[in-house]
DRENMISE-157264 format. One record per residue (C-alpha): residue in three letters; chain; x, y, z. Coordinates in pm, 1 decimal, padded with zeros to 6 digits. Each point is the difference from the previous one (the first is absolute). Example, Ala and Ser with C-alpha at 12.3 -4.5 7.8 and 13.67 -1.06 7.14 Angstrom:
REM residues 2
+-----+----+----------+----------+----------+
!  aa ! ch !        x !        y !        z !
+-----+----+----------+----------+----------+
! ALA !  A !  01230.0 ! -00450.0 !  00780.0 !
! SER !  A !  00137.0 !  00344.0 ! -00066.0 !
+-----+----+----------+----------+----------+
***
This chain:
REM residues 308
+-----+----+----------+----------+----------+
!  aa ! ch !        x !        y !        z !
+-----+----+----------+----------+----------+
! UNK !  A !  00000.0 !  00000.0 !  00000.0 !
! UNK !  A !  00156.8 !  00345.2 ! -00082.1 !
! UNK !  A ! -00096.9 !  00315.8 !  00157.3 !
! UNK !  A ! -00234.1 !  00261.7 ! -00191.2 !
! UNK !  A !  00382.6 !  00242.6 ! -00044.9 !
! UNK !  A !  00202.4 ! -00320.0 ! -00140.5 !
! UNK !  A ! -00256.3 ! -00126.5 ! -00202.8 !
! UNK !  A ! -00097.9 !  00324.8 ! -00140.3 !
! UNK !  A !  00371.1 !  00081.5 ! -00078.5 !
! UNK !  A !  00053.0 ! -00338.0 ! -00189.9 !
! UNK !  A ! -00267.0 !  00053.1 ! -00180.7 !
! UNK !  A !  00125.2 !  00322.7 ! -00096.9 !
! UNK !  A !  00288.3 ! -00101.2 ! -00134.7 !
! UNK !  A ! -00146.8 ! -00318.2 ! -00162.0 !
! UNK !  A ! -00179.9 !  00242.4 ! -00216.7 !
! UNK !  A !  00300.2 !  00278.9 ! -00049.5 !
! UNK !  A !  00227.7 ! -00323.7 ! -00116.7 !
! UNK !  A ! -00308.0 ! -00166.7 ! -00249.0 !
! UNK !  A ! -00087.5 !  00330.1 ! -00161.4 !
! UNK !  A !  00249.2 !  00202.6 ! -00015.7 !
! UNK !  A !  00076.3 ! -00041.0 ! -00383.3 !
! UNK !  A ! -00321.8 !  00046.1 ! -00117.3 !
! UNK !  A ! -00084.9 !  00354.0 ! -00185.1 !
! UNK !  A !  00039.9 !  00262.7 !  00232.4 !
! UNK !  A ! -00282.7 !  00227.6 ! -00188.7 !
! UNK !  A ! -00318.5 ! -00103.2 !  00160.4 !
! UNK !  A ! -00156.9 !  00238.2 ! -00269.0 !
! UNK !  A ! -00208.5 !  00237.2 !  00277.5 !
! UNK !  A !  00005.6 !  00337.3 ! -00073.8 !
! UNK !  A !  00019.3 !  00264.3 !  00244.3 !
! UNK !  A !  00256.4 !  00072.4 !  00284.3 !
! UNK !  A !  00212.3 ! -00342.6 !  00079.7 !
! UNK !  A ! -00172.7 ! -00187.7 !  00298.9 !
! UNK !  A !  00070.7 !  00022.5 !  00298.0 !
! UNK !  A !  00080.9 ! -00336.9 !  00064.7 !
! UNK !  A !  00224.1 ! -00222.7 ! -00224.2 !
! UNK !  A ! -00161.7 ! -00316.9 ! -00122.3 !
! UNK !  A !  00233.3 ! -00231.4 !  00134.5 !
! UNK !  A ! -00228.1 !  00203.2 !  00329.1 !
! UNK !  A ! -00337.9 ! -00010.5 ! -00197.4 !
! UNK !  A !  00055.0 ! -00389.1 ! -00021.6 !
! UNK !  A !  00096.5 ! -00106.7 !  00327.9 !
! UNK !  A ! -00319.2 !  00187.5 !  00132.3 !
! UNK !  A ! -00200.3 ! -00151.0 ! -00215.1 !
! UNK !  A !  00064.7 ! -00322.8 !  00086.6 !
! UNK !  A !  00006.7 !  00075.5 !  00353.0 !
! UNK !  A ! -00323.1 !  00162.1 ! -00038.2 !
! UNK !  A ! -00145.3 ! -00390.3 ! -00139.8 !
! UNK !  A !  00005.5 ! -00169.4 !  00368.9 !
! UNK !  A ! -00282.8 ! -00101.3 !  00160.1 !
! UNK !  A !  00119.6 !  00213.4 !  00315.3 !
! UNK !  A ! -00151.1 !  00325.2 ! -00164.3 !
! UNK !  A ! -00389.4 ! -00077.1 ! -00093.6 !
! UNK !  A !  00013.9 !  00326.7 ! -00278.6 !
! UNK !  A !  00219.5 !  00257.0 ! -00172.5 !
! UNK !  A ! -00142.8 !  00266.6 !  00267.2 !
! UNK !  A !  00144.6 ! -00252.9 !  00307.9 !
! UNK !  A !  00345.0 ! -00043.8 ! -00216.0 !
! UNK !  A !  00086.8 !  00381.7 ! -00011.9 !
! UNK !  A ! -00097.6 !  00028.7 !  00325.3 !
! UNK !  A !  00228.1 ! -00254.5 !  00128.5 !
! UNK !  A !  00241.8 !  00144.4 ! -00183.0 !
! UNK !  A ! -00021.0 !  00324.3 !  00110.4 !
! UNK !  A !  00037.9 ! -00095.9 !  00334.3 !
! UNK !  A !  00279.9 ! -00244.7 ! -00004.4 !
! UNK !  A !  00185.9 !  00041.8 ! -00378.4 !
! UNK !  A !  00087.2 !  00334.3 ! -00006.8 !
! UNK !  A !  00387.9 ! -00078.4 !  00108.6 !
! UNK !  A !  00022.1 ! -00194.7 ! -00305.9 !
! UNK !  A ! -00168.8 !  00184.0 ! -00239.5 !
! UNK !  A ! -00025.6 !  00418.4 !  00108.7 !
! UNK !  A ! -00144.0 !  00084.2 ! -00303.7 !
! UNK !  A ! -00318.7 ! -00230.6 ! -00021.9 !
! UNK !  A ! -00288.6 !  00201.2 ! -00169.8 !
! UNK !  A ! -00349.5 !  00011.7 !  00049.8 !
! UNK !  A ! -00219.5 ! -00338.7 ! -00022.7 !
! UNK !  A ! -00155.4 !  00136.0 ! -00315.8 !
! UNK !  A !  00323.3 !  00094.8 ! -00188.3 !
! UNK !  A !  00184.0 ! -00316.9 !  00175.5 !
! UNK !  A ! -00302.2 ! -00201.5 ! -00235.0 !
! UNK !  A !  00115.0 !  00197.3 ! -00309.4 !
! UNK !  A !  00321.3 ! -00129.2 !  00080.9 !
! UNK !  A ! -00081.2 ! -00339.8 !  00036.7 !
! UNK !  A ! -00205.5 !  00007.1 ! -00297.3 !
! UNK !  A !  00293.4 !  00110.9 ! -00245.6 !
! UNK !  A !  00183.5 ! -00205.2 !  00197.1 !
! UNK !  A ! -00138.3 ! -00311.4 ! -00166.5 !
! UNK !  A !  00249.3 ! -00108.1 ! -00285.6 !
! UNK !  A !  00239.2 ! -00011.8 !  00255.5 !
! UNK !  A ! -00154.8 ! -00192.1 !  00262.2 !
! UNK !  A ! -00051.5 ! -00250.2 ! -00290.9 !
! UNK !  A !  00344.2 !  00010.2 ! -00102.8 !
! UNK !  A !  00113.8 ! -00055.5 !  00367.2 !
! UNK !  A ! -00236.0 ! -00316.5 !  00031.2 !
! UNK !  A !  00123.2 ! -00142.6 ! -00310.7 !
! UNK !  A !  00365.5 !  00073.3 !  00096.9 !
! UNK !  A ! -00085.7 ! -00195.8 !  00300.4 !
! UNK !  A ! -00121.9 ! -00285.8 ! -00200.5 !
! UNK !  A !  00336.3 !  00012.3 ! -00172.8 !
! UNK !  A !  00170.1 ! -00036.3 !  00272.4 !
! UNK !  A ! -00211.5 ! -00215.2 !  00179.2 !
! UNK !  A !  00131.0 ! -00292.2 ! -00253.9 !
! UNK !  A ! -00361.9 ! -00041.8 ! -00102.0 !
! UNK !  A !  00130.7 ! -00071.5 ! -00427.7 !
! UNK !  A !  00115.2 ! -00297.3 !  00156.6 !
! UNK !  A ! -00299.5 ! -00158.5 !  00147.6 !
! UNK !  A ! -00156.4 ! -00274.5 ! -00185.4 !
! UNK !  A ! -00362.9 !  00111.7 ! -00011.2 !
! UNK !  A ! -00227.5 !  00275.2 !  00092.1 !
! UNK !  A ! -00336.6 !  00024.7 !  00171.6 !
! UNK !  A ! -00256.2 !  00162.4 ! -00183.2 !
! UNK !  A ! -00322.4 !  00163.6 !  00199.4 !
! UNK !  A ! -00269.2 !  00298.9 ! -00019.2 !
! UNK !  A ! -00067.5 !  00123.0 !  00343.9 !
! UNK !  A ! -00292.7 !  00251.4 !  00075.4 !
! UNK !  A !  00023.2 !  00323.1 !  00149.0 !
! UNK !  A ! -00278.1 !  00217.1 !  00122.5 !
! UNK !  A !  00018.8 !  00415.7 !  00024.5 !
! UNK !  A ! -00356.6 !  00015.7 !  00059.7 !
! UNK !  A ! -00283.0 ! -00142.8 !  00191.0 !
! UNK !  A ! -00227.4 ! -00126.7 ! -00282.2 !
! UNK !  A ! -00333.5 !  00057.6 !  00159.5 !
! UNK !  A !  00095.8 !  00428.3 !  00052.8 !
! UNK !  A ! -00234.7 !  00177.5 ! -00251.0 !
! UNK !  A !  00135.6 !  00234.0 ! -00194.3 !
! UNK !  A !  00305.2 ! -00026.6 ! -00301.6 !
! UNK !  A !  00290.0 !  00027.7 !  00209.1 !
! UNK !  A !  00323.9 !  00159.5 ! -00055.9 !
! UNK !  A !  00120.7 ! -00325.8 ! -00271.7 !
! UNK !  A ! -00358.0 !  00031.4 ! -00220.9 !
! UNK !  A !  00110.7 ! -00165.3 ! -00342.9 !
! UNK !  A !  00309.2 ! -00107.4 !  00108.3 !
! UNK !  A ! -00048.4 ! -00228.9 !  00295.4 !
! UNK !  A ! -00266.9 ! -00271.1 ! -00047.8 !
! UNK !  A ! -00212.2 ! -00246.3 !  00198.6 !
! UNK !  A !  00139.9 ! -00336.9 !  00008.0 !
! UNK !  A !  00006.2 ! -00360.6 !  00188.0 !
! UNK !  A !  00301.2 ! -00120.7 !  00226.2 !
! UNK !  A ! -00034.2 ! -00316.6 !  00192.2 !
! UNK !  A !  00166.9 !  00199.7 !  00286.4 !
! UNK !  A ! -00207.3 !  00308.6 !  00000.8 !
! UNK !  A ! -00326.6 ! -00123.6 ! -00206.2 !
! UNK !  A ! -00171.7 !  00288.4 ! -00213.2 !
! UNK !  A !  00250.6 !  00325.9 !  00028.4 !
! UNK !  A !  00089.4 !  00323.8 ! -00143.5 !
! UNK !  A !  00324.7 ! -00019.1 ! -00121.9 !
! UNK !  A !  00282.8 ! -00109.5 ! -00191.0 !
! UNK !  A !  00124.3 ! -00348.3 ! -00108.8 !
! UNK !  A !  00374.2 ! -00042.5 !  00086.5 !
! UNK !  A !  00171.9 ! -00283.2 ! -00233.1 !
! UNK !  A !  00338.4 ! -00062.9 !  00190.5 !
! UNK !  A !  00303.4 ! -00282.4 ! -00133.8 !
! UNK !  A !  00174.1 ! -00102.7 !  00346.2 !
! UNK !  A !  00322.0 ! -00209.7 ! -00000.5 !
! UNK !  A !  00017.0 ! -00340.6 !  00214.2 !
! UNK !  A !  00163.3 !  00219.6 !  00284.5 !
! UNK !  A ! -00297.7 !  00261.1 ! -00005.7 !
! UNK !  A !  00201.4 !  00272.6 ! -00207.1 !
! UNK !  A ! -00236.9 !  00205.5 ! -00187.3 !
! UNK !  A !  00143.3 !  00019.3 ! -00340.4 !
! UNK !  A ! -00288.5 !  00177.3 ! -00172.2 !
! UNK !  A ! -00372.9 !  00119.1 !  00026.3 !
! UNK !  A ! -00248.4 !  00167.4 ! -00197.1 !
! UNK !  A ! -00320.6 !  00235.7 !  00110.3 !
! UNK !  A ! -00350.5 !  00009.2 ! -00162.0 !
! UNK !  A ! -00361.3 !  00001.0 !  00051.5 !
! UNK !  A ! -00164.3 ! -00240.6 !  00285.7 !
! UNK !  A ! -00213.0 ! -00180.0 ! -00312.8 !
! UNK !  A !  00303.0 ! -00069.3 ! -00226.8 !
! UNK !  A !  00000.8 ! -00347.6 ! -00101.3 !
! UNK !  A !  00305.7 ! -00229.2 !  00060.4 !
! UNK !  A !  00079.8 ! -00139.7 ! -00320.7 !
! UNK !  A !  00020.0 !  00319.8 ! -00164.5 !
! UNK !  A !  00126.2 !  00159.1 !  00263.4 !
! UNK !  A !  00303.5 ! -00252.4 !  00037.0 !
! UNK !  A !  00044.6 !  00017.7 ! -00397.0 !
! UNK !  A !  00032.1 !  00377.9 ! -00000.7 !
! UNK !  A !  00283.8 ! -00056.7 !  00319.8 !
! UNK !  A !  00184.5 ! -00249.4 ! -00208.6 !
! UNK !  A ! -00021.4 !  00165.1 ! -00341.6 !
! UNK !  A !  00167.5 !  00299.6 !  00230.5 !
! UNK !  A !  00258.8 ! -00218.3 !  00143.6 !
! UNK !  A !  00138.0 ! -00133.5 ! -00367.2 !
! UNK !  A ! -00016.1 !  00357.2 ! -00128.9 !
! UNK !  A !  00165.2 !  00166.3 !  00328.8 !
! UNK !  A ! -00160.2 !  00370.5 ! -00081.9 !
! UNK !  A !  00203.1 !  00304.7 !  00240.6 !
! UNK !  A ! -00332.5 !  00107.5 !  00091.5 !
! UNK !  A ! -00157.8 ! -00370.1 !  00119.5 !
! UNK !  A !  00349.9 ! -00030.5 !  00234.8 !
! UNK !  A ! -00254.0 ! -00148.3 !  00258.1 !
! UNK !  A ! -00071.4 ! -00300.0 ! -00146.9 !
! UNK !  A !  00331.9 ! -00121.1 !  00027.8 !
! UNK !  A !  00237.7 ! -00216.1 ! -00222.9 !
! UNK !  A ! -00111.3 ! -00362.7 ! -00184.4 !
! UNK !  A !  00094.8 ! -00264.0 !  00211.5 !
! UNK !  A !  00221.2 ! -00277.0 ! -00032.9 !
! UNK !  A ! -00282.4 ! -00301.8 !  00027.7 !
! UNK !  A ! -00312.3 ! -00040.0 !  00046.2 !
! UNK !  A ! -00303.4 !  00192.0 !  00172.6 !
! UNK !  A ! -00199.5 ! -00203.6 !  00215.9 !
! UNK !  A ! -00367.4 !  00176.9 !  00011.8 !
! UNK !  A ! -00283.5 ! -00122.6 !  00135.7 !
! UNK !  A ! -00336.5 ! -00117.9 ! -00136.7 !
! UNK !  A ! -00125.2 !  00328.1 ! -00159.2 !
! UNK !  A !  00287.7 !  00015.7 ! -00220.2 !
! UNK !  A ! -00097.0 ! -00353.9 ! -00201.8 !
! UNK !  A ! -00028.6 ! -00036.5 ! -00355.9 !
! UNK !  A !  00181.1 ! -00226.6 ! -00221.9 !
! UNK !  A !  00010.6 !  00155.6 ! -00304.3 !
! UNK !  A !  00054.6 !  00363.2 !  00156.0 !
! UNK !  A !  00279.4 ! -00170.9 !  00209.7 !
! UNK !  A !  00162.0 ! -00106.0 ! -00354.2 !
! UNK !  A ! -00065.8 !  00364.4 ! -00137.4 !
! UNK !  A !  00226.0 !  00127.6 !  00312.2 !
! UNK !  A !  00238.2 ! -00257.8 ! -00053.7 !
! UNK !  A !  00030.4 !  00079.0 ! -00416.7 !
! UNK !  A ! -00024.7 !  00388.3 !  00067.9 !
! UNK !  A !  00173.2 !  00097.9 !  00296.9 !
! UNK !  A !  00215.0 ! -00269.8 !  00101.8 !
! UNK !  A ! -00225.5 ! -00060.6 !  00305.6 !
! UNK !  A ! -00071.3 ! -00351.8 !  00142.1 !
! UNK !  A ! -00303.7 ! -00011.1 !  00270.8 !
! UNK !  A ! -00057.6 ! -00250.9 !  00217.7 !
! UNK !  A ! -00400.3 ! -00006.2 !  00069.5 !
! UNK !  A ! -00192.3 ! -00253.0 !  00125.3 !
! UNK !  A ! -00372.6 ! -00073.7 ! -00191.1 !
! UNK !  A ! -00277.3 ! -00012.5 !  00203.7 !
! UNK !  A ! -00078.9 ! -00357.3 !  00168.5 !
! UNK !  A ! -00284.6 ! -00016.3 ! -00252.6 !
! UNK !  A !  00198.8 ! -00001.8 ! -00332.7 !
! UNK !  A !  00099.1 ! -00260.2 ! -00170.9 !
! UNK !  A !  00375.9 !  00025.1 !  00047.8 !
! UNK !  A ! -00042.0 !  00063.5 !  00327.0 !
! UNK !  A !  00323.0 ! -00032.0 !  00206.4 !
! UNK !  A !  00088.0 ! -00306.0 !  00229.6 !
! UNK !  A ! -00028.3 !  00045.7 !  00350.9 !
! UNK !  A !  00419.4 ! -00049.1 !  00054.9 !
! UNK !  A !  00030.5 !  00344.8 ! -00249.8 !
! UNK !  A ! -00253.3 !  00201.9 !  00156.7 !
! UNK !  A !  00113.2 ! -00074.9 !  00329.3 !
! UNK !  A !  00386.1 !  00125.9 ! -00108.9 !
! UNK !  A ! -00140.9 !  00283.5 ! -00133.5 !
! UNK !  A ! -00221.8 !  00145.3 !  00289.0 !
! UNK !  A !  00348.8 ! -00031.5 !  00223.9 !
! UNK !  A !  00209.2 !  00167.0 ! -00208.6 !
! UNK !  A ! -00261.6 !  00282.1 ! -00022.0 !
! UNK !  A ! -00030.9 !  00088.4 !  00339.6 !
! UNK !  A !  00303.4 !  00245.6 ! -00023.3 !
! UNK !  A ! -00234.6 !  00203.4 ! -00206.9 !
! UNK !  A ! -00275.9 !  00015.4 !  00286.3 !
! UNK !  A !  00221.6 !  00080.2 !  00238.9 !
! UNK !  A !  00162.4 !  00268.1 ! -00204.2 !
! UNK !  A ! -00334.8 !  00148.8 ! -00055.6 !
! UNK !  A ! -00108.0 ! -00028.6 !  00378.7 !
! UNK !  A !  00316.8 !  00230.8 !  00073.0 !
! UNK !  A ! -00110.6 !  00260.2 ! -00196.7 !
! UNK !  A ! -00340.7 !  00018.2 !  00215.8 !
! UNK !  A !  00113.8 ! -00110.9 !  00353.9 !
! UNK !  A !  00314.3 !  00162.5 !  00033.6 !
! UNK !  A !  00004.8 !  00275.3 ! -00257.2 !
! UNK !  A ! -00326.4 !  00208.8 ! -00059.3 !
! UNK !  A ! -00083.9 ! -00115.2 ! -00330.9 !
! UNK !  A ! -00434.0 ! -00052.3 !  00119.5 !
! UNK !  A !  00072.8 !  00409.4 !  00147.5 !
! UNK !  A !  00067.9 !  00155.5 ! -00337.5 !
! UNK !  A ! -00286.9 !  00254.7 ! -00109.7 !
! UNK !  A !  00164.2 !  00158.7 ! -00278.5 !
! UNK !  A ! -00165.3 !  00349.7 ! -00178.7 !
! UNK !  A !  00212.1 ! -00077.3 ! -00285.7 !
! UNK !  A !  00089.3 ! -00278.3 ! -00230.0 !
! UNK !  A !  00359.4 !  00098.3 ! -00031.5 !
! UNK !  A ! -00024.8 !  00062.2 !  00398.7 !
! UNK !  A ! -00030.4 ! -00384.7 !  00038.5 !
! UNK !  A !  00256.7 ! -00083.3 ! -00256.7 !
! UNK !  A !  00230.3 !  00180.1 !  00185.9 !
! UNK !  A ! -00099.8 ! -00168.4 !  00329.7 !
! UNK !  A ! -00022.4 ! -00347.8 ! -00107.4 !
! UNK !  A !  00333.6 !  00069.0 ! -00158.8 !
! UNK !  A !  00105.4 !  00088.1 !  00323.7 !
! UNK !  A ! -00137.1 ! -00317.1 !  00159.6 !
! UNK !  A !  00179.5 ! -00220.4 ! -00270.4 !
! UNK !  A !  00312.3 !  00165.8 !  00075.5 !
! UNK !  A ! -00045.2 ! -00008.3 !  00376.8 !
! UNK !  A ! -00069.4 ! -00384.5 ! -00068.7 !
! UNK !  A !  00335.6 ! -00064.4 ! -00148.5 !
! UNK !  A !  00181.4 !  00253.1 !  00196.2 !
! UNK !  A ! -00107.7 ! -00226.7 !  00344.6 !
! UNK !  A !  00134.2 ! -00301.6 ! -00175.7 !
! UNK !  A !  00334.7 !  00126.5 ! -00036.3 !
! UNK !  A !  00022.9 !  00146.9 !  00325.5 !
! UNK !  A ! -00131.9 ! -00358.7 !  00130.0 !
! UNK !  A !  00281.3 ! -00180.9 ! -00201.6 !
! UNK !  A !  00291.4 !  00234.6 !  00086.5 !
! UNK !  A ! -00071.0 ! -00074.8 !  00391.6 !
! UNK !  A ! -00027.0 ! -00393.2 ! -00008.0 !
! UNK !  A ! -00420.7 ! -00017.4 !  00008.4 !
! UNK !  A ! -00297.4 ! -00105.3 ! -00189.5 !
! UNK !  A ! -00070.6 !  00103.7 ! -00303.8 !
! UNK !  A ! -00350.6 !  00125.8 !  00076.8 !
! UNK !  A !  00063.8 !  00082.1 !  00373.0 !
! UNK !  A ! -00147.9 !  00347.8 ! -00042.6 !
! UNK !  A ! -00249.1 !  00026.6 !  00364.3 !
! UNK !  A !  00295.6 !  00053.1 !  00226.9 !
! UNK !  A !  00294.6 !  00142.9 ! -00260.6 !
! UNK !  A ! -00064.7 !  00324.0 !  00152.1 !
! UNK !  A ! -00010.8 !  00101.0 !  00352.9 !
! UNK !  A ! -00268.5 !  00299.7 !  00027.9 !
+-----+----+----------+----------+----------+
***
């Protein structure tokens, strides 16, 4: 367990070391910030724990108890700007994490779509993400406002890429468009990560022979998806017993992200405001991992990493 000063200060320079050679113009025009991103970054992803319920508690806290380390922090509402045109790096950060994580080298990746509410569903009224959030189903939340987060997670529970869109997105095409972005590796769809090396292991909503053999042809993309029990190439019971163990990383991955960071807390105004944040989170992920490694623990041993 490190102390809120040692972790913070790691973490600091984690970031200062992994970005540092990425393009120093962050393109904002206007006086120069008052806080250098290497700054904007490492609040950000503090800003993702569970400890601090909303943006108003973060500033708060760090008002109160951050000012030695950084003198110059601005108001919440310019701090958001910040954070906002912060978000190509945060995603380079998380992806130079997976890089040196060792994640190229892992034989397969997990492939899920997780559900993410930023509204009650039953408020009246069009809310601040009309037309751009949508109503969906999640096994975990039900019927929700939201997004639909498609994640690829390593065997050790690195998060090597993601993707955000509406709640009622479907997962086939969803999971195409993610792969087709993966092959192509487009500067502005950094998030999604690099191709892996093997296989993606996805779960039941991601079947389809002959769209599994499109992937294959198109992208270079093998997917490991079990039919449903009623099909007629249904898989034996040895195979889909290996393949619910080895995707358990995933749910615990995704179980982080709500019990220890504040992933179910986010009520973003703005769709680039939750890019930014779940950038963050990503980032924050990997960034734990690291930590975890460099002092002899658990991967995933997030809960007591920090002493608050």
């Amino acid at each position: 367990m490190l102390d809120l000063d040692t972790f913070l200060t790691t973490l600091y320079v984690l970031v200062d070391d992994t970005i540092k050679s990425e393009r120093q113009d962050d393109g904002v025009p206007g006086p120069a910030p008052s806080l250098s991103r290497s700054e904007v970054v490492t609040l950000a992803l503090l800003a993702q724990w569970k400890q601090f319920p909303s943006e108003h508690a973060f500033v708060r806290y760090a008002k109160r108890h951050l000012r030695s380390a950084f003198p110059a922090l601005p108001h919440r509402t310019q701090l958001n700007r910040l954070i906002r045109h912060a978000h190509d790096h945060l995603v380079a950060f998380g992806q130079g994490l997976v890089e040196r994580l060792g994640s190229a080298q892992q034989p397969y990746e997990l492939l899920d779509g997780m559900g993410v509410a930023v509204r009650n569903n039953r408020r009246k009224g069009r809310g601040w993400l009309d037309g751009i959030a949508a109503t969906g189903w999640s096994n975990r939340l039900g019927w929700y406002d939201g997004f639909h987060v498609l994640s690829a997670v390593d065997p050790s529970g690195v998060l090597t890429g993601y993707a955000v869109a509406p709640a009622n997105t479907k997962d086939q095409p969803y999971a195409e468009d993610f792969l087709a972005a993966r092959a192509r590796e487009h500067p502005r769809l950094r998030m999604v990560g690099r191709k892996a090396r093997g296989p993606y292991v996805a779960d039941t909503g991601f079947e389809g022979r002959e769209r599994h053999q499109r992937w294959a042809e198109e992208y270079g993309a093998v997917v490991l998806a079990p039919p449903r029990k009623d099909r007629r190439l249904a898989w034996p019971y040895s195979w889909r017993r290996w393949h619910a163990r080895v995707r358990q990383i995933v749910e615990v991955v995704h179980g982080k992200w709500t019990e220890v960071f504040r992933l179910d807390d986010e009520r973003p105004h703005t769709l680039e405001g939750f890019q930014a944040r779940f950038a963050a989170l990503a980032a924050l992920h990997n960034s734990c991992i690291w930590i975890n490694r460099s002092l002899g623990r658990p991967d995933l041993a997030f809960a007591d990493l920090v002493e608050w």
